[in-house]
C-alpha positions as CSV (number, residue, x, y, z in Angstrom):
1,X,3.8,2.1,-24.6
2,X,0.0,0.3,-24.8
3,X,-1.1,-0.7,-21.6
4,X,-4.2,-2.5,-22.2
5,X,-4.8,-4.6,-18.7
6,X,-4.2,-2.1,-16.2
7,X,-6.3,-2.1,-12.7
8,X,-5.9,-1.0,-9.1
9,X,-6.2,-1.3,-5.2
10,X,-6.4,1.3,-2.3
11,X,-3.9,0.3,0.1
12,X,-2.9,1.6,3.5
13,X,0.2,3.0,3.7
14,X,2.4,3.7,6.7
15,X,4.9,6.6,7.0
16,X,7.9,6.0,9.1
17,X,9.0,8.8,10.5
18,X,12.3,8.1,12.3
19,X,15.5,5.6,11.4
20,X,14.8,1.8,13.0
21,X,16.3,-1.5,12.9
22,X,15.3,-4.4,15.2
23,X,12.5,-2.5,17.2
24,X,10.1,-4.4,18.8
25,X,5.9,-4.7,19.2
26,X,6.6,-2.3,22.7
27,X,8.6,0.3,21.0
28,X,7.5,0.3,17.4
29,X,4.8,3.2,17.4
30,X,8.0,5.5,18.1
31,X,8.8,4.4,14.6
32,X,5.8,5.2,12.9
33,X,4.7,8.8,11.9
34,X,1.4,8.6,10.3
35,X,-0.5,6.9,7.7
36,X,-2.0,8.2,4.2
37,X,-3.9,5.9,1.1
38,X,-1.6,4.6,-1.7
39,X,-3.2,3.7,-5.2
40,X,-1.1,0.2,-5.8
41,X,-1.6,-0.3,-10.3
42,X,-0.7,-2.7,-11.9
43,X,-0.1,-3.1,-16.0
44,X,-1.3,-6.6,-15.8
45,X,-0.5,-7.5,-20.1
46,X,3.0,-6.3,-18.4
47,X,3.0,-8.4,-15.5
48,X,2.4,-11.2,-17.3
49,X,4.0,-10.9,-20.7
50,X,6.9,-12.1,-22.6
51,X,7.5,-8.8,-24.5
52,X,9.2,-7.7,-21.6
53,X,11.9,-10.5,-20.4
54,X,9.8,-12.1,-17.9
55,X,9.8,-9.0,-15.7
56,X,7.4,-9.0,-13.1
57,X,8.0,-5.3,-11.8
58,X,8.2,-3.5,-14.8
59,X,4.3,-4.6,-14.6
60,X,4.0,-2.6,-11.2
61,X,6.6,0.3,-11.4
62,X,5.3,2.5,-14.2
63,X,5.7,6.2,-13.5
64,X,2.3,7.2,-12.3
65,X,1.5,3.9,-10.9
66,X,1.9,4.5,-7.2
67,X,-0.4,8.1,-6.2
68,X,0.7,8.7,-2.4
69,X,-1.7,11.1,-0.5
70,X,-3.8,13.6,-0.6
71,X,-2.7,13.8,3.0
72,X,-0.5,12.5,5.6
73,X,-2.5,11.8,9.0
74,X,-0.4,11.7,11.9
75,X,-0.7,8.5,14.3
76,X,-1.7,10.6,17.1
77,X,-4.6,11.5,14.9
78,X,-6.0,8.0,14.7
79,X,-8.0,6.4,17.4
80,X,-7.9,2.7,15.9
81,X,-5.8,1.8,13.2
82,X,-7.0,-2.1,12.7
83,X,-10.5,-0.5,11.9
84,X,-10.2,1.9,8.8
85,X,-12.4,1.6,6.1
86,X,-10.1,1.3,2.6
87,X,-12.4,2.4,0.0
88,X,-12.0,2.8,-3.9
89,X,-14.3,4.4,-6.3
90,X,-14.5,5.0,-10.1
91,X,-16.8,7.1,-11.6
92,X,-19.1,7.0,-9.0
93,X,-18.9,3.7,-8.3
94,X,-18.2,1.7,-5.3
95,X,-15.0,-0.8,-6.5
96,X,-13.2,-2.2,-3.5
97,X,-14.6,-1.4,0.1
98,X,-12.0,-3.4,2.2
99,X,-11.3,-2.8,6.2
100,X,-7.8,-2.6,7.6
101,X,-9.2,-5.0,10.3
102,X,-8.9,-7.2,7.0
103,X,-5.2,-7.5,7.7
104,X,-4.0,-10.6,8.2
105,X,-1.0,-8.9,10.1
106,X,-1.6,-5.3,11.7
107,X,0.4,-2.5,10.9
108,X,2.5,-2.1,13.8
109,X,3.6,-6.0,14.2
110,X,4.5,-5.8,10.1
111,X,7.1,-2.9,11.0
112,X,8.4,-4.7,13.9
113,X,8.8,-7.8,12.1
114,X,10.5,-6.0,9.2
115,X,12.3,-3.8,11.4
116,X,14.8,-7.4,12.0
117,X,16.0,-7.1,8.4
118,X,15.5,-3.8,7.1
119,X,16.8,-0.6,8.1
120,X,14.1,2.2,8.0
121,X,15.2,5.4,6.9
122,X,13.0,8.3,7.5
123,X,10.0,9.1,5.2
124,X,10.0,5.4,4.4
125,X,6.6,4.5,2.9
126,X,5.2,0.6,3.5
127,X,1.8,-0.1,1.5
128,X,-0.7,-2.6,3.3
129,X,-2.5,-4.7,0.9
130,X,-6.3,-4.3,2.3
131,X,-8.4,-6.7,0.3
132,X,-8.2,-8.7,-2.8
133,X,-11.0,-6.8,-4.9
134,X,-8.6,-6.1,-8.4
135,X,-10.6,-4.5,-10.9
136,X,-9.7,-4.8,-14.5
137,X,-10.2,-1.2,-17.0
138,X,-11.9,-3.4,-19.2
139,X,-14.6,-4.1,-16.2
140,X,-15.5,0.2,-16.9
């Protein structure tokens, strides 16, 4: 496979750490174990190409393409969620410096809201897109 157009974005992601449906605003940090950094990539020429039927995810769901961690940080551990910095760098240099405070929805009303249609299963991992900063390879 030749990926040619592949890029990136830090992302926030949440770690829910017990089952939920329908839980709302009040109740919702019992839901929510911690938080750790995705790396969201994207094969753009895969996105967006007809060599593959028109499939959008194939683009985004590459083996590799979603790095979870180092770490887990529990919720406890965190003073102020809607204030994280969300920082990427490549080779040194500064690529995306976003702020979860970016968010046009926080964390915890996204889960409830979500929480109404979907049933979270434990160790369920939700990524939080901070900023819109993509950077293409070919920008190295």
């Amino acid at each position: 496979m030749n990926l040619q157009k592949v890029d990136w974005e830090a992302e926030l992601a949440i770690v829910i750490g017990k089952k939920c449906k329908g839980v709302n605003n009040d109740d919702v940090e019992d839901c929510i174990f911690g938080y750790t950094v995705a790396q969201d990539i994207s094969a753009r020429d895969w996105q967006k190409s007809k060599r593959n039927g028109g499939q959008f995810l194939l683009g985004k769901g590459m083996d590799t393409f979603c790095p979870l961690g180092p770490a887990v940080v529990t919720k406890e551990a965190i003073s102020e969620i809607n204030n994280l910095s969300v920082r990427t760098w490549v080779n040194g240099n500064l690529k995306q410096d976003g702020n979860t405070s970016e968010l046009i929805f926080k964390p915890h009303e996204i889960v409830a809201y979500l929480s109404q249609f979907v049933f979270f299963l434990t160790i369920l991992i939700m990524q939080l897109k901070i900023c819109n900063n993509n950077v293409n390879i070919s920008d190295l």
